[in-house]
N, C-alpha and C positions, 0 to 999 in steps of 0.2 A: 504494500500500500504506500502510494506517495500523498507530500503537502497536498496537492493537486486533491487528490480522494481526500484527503483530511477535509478539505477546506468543503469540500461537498458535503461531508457528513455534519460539519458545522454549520451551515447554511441551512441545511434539512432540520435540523433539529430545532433551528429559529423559525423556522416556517410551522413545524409541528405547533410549539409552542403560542405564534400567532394566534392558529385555526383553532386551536383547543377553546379557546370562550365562544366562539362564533358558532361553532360543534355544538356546543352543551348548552346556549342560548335554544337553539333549534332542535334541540333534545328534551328542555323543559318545555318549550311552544306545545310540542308534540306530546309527551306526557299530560300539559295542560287542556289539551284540547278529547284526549281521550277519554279525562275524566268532567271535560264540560265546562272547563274552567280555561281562563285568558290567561295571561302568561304574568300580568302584574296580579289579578287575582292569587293563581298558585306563590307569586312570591311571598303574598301579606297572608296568606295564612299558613304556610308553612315556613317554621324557620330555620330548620336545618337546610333547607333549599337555597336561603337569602348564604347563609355560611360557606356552605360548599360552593356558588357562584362567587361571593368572595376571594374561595383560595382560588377557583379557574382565573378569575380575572387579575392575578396576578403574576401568571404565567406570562404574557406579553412583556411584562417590566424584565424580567429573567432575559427575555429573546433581547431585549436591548440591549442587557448590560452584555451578556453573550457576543453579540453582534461589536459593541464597542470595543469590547477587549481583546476580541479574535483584529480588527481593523488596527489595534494598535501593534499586535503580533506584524500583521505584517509589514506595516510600518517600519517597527523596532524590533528588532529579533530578542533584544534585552530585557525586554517587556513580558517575556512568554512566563514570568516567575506568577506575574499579576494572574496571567490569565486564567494558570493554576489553580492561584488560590482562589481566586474571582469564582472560578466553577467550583471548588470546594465548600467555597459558602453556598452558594446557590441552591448544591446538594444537600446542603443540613437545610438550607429553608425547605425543600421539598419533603423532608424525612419529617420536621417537624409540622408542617401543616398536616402528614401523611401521604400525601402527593407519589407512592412507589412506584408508578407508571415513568413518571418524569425522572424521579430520581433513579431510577435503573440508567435511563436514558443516558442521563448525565453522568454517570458513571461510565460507561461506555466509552460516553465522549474523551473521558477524562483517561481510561486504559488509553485508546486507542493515540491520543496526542501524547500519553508518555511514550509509549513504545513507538511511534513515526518519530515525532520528536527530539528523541532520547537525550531527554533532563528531566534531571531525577529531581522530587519533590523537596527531599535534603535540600537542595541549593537552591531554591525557591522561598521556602518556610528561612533560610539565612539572607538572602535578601532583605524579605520582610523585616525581621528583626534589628538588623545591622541599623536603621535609620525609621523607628517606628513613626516617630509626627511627620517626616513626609509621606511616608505610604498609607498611614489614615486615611489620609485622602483620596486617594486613590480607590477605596474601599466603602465609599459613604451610599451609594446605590446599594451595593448587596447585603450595610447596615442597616440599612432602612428598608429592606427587601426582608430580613432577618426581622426584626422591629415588628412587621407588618406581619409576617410569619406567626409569631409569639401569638401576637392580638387573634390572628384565627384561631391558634390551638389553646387560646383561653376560653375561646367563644363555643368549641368545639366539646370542651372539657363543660363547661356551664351546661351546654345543653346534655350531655349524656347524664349529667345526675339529676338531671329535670330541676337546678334550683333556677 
């Protein structure tokens, strides 16, 4: 497998990531309509519905940060530490809203650019570290992707003990 195929597999999985609300939009319509109900009705009275379109519609923020970091990759060849980690968070926001579809995905992603790649995550995770208040920055999308993450799996947690 070359960059070439890499970069396609990256591409594909921003595009997955797009379609996924637009999918499950027209998945609720169709659910909604089965049972007699319009699509803002099924949202106001179901609220695990309102939760779980929450975590899909988070999925596009993911394709950007994805998209931006892979664009900086090929920019900067030096940059490929970010990208890493970039996808490493993105993976625990997906683990933590429960998201395993996507975060398989992204794991994938993430095999297959170490091994095309080949940098190891060691030297990535020392990057980082070596100058942390500049690379904070670098990181404030998939902190706030993480942030946003939490707030589903508390909303997710509220609703399965019904308080």
């Amino acid at each position: 497998m070359t960059r070439k195929n890499l970069s396609r597999m990256v591409h594909f999985v921003i595009i997955l990531l797009v379609i996924a609300p637009i999918l499950y939009v027209a998945l609720l319509t169709f659910q909604g309509n089965a049972q007699g109900l319009g699509l803002l009705e099924n949202l106001t009275t179901n609220v695990s519905t309102v939760v779980s379109l929450m975590s899909v519609c988070i999925l596009p923020f993911a394709g950007f940060l994805i998209k931006s970091k892979w664009d900086q990759v090929d920019q900067n060849y030096n940059s490929l530490g970010q990208f890493y980690i970039s996808l490493l968070l993105i993976l625990i926001g997906f683990l933590l809203i429960g998201n395993t579809g996507m975060a398989i995905l992204i794991f994938i992603l993430i095999a297959f650019s170490v091994v095309i790649l080949k940098v190891r995550l060691g030297d990535a995770f020392q990057v980082l570290f070596k100058s942390p208040k500049h690379n904070i920055s670098h990181f404030a999308g998939e902190m706030a992707m993480l942030l946003i993450a939490a707030f589903i799996r508390f909303a997710i947690w509220r609703i399965s003990t019904g308080s």
